[in-house]
KEKE-3310 file (N, C-alpha, C; in steps of 0.2 Angstrom, whole numbers, plus 5000, padded with zeros to 4 digits):
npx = (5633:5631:5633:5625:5612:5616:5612:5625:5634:5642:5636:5625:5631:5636:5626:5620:5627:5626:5614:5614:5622:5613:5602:5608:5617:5628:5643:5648:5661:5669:5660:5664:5678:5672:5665:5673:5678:5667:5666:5671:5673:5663:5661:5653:5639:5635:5637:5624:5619:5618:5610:5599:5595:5593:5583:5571:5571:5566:5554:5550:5547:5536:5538:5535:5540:5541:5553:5563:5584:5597:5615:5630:5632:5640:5652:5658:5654:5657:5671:5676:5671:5679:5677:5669:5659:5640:5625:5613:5599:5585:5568:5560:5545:5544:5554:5555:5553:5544:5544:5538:5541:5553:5569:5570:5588:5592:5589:5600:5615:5628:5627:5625:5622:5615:5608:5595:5588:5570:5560:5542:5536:5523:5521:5525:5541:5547:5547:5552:5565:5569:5575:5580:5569:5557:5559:5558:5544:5538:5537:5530:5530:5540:5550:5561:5573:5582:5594:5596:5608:5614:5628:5631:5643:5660:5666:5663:5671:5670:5668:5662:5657:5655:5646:5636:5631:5625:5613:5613:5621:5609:5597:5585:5573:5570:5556:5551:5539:5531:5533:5526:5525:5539:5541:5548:5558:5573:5585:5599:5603:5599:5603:5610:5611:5614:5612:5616:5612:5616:5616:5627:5634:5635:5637:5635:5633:5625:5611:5619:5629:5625:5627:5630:5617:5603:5592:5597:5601:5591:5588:5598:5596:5582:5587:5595:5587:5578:5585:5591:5578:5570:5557:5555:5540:5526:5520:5529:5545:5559:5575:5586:5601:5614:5617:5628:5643:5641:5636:5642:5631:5623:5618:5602:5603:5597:5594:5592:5590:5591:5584:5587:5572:5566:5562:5560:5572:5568:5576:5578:5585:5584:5592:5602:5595:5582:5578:5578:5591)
npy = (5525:5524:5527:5517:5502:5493:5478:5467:5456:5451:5453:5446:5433:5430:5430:5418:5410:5412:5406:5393:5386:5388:5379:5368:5364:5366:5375:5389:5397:5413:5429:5440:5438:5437:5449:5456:5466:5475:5482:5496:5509:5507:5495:5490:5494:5488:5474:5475:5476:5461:5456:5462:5455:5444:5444:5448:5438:5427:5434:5434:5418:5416:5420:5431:5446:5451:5459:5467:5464:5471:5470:5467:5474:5475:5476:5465:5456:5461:5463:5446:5443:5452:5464:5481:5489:5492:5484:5478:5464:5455:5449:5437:5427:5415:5412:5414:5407:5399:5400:5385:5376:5362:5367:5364:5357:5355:5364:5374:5379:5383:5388:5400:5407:5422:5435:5446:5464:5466:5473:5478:5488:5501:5510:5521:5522:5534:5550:5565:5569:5557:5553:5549:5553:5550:5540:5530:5534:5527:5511:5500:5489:5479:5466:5451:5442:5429:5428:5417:5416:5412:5406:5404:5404:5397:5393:5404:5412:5429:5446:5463:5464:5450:5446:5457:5453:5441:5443:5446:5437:5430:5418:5412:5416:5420:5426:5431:5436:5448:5466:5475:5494:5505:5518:5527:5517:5513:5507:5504:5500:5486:5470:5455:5438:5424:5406:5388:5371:5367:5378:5386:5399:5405:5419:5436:5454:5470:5481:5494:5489:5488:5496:5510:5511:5502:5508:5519:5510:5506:5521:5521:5510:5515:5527:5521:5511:5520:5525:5519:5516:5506:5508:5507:5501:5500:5485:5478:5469:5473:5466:5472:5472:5464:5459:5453:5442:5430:5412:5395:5386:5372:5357:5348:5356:5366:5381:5397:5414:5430:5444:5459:5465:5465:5450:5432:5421:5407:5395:5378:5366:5351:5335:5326:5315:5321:5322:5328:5335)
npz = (5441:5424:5406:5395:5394:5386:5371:5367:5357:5366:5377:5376:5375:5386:5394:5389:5395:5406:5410:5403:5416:5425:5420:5417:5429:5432:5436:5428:5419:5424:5419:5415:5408:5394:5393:5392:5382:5379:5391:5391:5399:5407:5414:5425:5422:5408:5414:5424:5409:5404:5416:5414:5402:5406:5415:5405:5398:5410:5414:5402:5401:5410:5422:5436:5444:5460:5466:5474:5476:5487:5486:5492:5504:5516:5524:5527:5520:5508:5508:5508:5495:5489:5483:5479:5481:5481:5473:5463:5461:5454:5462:5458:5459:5459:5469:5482:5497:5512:5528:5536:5528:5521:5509:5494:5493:5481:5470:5472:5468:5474:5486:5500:5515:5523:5534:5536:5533:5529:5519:5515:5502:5502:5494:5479:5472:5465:5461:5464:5477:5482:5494:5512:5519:5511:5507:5520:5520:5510:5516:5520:5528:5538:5540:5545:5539:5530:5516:5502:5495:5478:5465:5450:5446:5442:5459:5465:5460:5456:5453:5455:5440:5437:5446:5448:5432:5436:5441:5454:5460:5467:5475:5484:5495:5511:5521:5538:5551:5550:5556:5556:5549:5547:5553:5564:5566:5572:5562:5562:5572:5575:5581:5574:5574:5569:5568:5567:5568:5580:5589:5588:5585:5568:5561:5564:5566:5564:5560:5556:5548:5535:5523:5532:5536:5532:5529:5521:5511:5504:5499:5491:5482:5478:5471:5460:5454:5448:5440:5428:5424:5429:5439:5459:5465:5472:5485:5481:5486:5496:5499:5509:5512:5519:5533:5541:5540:5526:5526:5523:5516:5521:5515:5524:5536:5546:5550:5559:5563:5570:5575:5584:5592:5578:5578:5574:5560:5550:5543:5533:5525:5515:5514:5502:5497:5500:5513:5530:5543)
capx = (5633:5632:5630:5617:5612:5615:5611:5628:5636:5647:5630:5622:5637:5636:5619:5618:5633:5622:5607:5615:5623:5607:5600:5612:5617:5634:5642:5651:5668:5668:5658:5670:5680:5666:5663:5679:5680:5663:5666:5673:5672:5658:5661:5648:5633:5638:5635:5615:5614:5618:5606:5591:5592:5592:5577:5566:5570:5563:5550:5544:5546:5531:5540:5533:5547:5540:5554:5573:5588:5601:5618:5635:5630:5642:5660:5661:5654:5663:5680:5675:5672:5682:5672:5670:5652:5635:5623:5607:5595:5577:5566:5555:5540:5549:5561:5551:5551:5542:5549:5534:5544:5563:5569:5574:5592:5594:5589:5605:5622:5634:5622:5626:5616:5614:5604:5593:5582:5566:5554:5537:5536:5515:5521:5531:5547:5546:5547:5556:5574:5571:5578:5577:5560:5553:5560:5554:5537:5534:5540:5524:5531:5548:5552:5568:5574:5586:5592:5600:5613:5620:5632:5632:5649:5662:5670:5662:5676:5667:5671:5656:5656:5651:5641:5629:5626:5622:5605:5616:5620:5602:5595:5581:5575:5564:5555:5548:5532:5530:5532:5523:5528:5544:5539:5553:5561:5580:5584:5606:5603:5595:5607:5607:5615:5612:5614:5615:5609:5619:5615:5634:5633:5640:5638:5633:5631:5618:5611:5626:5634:5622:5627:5627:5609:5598:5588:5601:5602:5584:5588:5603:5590:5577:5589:5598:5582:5576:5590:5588:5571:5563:5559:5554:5534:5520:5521:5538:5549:5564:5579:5589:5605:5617:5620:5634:5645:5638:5637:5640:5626:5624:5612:5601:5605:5594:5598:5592:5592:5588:5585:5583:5566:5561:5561:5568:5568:5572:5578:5577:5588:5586:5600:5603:5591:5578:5578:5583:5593)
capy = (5520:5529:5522:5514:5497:5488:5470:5467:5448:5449:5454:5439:5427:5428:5430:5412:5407:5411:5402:5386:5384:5388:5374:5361:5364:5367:5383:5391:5402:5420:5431:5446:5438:5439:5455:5463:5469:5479:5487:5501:5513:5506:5489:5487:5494:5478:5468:5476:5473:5455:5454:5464:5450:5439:5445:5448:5428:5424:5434:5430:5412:5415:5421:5436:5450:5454:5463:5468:5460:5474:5465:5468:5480:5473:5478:5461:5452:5466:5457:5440:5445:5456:5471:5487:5493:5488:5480:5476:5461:5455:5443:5433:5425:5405:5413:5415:5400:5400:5394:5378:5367:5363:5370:5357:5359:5354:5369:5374:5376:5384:5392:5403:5412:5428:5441:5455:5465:5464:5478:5478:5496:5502:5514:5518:5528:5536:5555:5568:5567:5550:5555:5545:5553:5546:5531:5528:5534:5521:5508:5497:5482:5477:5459:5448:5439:5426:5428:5410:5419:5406:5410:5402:5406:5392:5392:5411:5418:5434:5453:5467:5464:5446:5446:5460:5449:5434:5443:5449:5430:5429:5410:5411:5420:5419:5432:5432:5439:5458:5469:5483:5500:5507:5523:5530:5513:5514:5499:5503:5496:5481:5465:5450:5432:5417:5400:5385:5367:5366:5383:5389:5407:5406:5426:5441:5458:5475:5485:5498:5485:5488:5505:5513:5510:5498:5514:5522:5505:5507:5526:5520:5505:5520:5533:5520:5509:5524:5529:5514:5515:5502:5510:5503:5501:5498:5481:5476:5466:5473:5463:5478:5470:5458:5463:5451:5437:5426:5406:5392:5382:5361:5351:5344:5360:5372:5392:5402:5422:5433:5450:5462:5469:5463:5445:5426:5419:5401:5392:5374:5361:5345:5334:5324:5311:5323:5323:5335:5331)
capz = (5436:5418:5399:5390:5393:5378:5370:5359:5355:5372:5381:5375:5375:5395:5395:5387:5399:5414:5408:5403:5421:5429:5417:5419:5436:5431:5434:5422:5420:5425:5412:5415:5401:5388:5394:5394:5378:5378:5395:5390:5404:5412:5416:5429:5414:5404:5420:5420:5404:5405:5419:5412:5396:5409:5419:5402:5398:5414:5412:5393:5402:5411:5428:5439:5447:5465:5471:5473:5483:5485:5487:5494:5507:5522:5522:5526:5513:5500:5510:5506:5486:5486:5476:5483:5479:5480:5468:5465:5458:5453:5464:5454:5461:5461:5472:5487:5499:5518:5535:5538:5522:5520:5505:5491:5491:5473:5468:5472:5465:5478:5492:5506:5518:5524:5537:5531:5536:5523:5518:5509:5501:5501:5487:5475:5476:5458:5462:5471:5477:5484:5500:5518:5521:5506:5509:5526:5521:5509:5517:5523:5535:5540:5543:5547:5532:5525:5509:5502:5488:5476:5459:5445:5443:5449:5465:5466:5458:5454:5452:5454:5435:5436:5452:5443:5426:5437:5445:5458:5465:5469:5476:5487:5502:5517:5526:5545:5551:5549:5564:5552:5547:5550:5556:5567:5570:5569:5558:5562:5579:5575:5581:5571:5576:5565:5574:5565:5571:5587:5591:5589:5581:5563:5560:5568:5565:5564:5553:5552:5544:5528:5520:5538:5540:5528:5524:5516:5507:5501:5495:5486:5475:5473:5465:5455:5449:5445:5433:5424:5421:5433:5448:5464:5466:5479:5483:5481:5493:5496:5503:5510:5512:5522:5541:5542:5534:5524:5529:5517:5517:5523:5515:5528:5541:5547:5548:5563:5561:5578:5574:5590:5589:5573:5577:5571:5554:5549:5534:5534:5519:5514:5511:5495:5499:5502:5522:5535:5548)
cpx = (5631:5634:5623:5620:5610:5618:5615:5630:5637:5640:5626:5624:5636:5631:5619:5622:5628:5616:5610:5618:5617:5603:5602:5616:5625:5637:5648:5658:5667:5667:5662:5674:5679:5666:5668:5682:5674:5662:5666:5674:5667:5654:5653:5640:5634:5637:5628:5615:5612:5610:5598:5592:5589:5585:5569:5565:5566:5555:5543:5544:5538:5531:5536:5540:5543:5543:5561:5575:5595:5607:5625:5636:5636:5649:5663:5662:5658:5669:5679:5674:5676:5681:5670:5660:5644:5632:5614:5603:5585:5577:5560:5550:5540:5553:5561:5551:5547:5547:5545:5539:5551:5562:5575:5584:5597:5591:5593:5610:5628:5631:5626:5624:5618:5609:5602:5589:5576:5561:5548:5535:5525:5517:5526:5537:5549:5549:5552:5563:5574:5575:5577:5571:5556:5554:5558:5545:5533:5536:5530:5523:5539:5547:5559:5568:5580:5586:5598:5602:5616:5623:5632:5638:5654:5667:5669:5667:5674:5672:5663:5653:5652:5646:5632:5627:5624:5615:5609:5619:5614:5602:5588:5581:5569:5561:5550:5542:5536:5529:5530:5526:5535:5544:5547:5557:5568:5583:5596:5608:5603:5602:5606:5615:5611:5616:5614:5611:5609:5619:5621:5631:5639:5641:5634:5633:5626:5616:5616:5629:5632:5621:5627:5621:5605:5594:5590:5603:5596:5584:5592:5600:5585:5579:5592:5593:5578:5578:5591:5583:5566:5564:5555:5546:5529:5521:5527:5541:5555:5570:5586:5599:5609:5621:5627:5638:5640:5642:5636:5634:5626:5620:5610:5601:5600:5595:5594:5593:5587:5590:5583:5577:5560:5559:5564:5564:5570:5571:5578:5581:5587:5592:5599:5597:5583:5573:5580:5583:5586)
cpy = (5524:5525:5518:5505:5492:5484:5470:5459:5446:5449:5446:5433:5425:5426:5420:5409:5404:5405:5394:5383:5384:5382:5368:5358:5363:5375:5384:5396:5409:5423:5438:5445:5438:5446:5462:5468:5474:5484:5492:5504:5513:5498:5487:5489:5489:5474:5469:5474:5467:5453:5456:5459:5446:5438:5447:5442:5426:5426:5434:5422:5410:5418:5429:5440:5453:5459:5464:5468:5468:5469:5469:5477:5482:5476:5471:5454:5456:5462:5451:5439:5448:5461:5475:5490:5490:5488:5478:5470:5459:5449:5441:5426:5417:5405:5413:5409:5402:5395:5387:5373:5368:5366:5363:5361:5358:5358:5374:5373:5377:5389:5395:5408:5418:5430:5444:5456:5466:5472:5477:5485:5496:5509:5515:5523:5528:5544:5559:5567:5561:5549:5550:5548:5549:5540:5527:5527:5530:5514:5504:5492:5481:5470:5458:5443:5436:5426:5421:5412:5413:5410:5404:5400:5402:5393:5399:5417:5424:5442:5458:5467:5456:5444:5451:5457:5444:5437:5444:5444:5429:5423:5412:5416:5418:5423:5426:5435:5446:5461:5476:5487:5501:5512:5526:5525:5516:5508:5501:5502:5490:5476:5459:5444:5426:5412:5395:5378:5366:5373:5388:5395:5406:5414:5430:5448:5464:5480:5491:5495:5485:5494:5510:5514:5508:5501:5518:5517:5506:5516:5524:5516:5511:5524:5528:5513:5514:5526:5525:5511:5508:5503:5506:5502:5498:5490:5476:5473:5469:5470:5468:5478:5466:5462:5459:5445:5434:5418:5402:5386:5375:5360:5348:5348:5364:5379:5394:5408:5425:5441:5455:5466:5467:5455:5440:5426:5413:5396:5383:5371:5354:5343:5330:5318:5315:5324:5329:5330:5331)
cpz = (5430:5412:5400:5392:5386:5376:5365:5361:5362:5377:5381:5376:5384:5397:5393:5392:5405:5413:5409:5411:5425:5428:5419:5426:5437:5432:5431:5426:5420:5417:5410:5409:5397:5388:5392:5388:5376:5384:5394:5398:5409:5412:5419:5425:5410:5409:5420:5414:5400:5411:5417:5407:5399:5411:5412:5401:5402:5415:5405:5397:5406:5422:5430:5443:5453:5469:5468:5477:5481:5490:5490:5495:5512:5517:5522:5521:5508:5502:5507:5499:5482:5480:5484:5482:5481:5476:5470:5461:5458:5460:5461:5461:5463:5466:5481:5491:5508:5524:5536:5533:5520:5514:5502:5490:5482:5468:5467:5471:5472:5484:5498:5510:5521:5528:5535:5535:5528:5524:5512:5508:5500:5497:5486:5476:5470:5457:5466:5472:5481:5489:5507:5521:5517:5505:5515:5523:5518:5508:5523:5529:5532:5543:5542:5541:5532:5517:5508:5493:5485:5466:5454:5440:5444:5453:5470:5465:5453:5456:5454:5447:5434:5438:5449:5437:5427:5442:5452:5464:5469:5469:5474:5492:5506:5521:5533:5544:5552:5555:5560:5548:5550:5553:5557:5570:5567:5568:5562:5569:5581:5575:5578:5574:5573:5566:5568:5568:5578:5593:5591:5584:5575:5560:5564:5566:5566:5559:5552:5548:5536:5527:5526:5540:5532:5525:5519:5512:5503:5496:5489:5479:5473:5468:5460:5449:5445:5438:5429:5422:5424:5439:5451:5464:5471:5479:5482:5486:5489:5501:5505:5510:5519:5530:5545:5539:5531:5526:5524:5519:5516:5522:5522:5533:5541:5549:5554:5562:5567:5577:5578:5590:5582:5574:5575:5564:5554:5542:5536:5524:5520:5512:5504:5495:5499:5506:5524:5540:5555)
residu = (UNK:UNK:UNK:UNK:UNK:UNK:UNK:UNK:UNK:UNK:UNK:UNK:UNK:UNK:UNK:UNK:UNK:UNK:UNK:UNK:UNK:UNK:UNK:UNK:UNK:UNK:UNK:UNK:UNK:UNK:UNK:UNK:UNK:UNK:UNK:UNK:UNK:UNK:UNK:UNK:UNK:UNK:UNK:UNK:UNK:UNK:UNK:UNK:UNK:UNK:UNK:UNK:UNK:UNK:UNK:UNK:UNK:UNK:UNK:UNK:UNK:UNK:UNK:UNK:UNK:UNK:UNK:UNK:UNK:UNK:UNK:UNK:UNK:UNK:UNK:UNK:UNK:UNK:UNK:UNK:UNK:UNK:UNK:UNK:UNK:UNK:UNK:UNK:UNK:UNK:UNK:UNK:UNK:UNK:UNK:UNK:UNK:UNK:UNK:UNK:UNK:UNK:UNK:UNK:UNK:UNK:UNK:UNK:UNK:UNK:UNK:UNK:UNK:UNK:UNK:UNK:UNK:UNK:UNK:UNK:UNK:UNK:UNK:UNK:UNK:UNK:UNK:UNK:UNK:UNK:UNK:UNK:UNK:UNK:UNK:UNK:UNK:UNK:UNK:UNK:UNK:UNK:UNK:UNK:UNK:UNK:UNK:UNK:UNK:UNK:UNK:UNK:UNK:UNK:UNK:UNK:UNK:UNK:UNK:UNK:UNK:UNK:UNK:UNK:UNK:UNK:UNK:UNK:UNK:UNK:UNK:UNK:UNK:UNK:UNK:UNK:UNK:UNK:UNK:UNK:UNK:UNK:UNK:UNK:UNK:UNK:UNK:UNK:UNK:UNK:UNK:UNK:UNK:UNK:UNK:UNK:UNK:UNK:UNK:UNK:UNK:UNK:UNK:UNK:UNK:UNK:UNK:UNK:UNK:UNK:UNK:UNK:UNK:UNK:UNK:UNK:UNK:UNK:UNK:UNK:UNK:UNK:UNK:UNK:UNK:UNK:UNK:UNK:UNK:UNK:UNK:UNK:UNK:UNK:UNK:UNK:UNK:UNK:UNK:UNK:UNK:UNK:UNK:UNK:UNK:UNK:UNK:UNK:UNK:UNK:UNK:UNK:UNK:UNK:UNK:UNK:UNK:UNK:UNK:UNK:UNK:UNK:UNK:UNK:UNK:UNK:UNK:UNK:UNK:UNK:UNK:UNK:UNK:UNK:UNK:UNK:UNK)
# end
């Protein structure tokens, strides 16, 4: 990625785009066509800097940014969106939910869930070549994670250009209990199978399926948060990326995630009413 992230008319025009669906609970028309005349050369720098205005807003609104979701990791989710690359967004402190309380689904517009493996970095990855040792080593606890991805965009007709101005399709997420450090675990073995109510398996996968190993997911967000000036920091949650399709999500359903070694994780929705089944 290369160019300056910079605030022009088109930048903002989307930027407002995004906001108002978020607002009204409507979502909007791909911002690729606002965009497309300031792309230049480097379309997907015009999608950051849609999502940093975004991300300061939320922050002058009073929001805190906990982490970062790196997003279309899986081959198979890139098939399903059709984009080639991966991508990353913010997590802000609202965005956080637990496994004990359903999650209102009227917070969402178009929701769909996802595997991950989760990591809490205990430093920061600022220095140095940002390499897979330095990635391991500040890497604090590993947990099992849902991430609950929705778009602002409608029907999710996106590109890598829209997808990065909208906060990288960021919702919600859920992490599991922490099975620690990651030491010398190898995350590209780790099986994962997400059941729904009935227990039928809606997806499945493992961590090869995230950049050939979740770590090398994790190197990829340090060197490239680096280069646009907010790197990664002690603290942090990182959502590593998606180990296999994505599921659309059913008010009123419960989610299931079984990941070998690190453990389950479970998402819970209410339906319109405000019930779970």
């Amino acid at each position: 990625m290369t160019g300056t992230l910079t605030e022009t008319p088109a930048v903002r025009a989307a930027a407002s785009a995004l906001q108002a669906a978020a607002r009204t609970r409507t979502p909007c028309p791909p911002v690729r066509q606002t965009l497309a005349g300031e792309a230049g050369d480097d379309p997907v720098g015009t999608g950051y800097a849609v999502q940093r205005l975004l991300t300061a807003a939320r922050v002058e609104a009073g929001h805190r940014v906990v982490g970062r979701k790196i997003g279309l990791t899986s081959p198979a989710v890139q098939a399903q969106l059709g984009v080639d690359r991966p991508d990353f967004g913010v997590l802000f402190d609202d965005m956080a939910c637990t496994q004990d309380a359903p999650i209102d689904s009227a917070r969402l517009l178009q929701p769909r869930i996802e595997a991950e493996i989760a990591v809490v970095l205990g430093a920061d990855l600022t220095d140095g070549d940002l390499d897979g040792r330095a990635a391991r080593a500040a890497v604090a606890e590993v947990l099992p994670a849902l991430e609950i991805v929705d778009s602002r965009i409608t029907d999710w007709d996106i590109t890598v250009v829209d997808t990065v101005a909208d906060n990288a399709s960021s919702g919600l997420y859920v992490l599991g209990e922490s099975v620690g450090p990651l030491g010398d675990r190898d995350l590209r073995v780790v099986e994962m199978t997400l059941t729904g109510d009935d227990g039928r398996v809606l997806s499945s996968g493992d961590g090869a399926a995230c950049l050939g190993d979740p770590v090398a997911a994790l190197v990829w967000l340090a060197r490239t948060s680096r280069d646009l000036g907010a790197p990664l920091r002690a603290g942090e949650v990182v959502l590593t990326g998606a180990l296999g399709p994505m599921v659309p999500v059913v008010a009123g359903a419960t989610y299931t995630a079984i990941l070998t070694g690190l453990g389950a994780v479970r998402a819970a929705f209410t339906d319109p009413s405000g019930a779970m089944r």
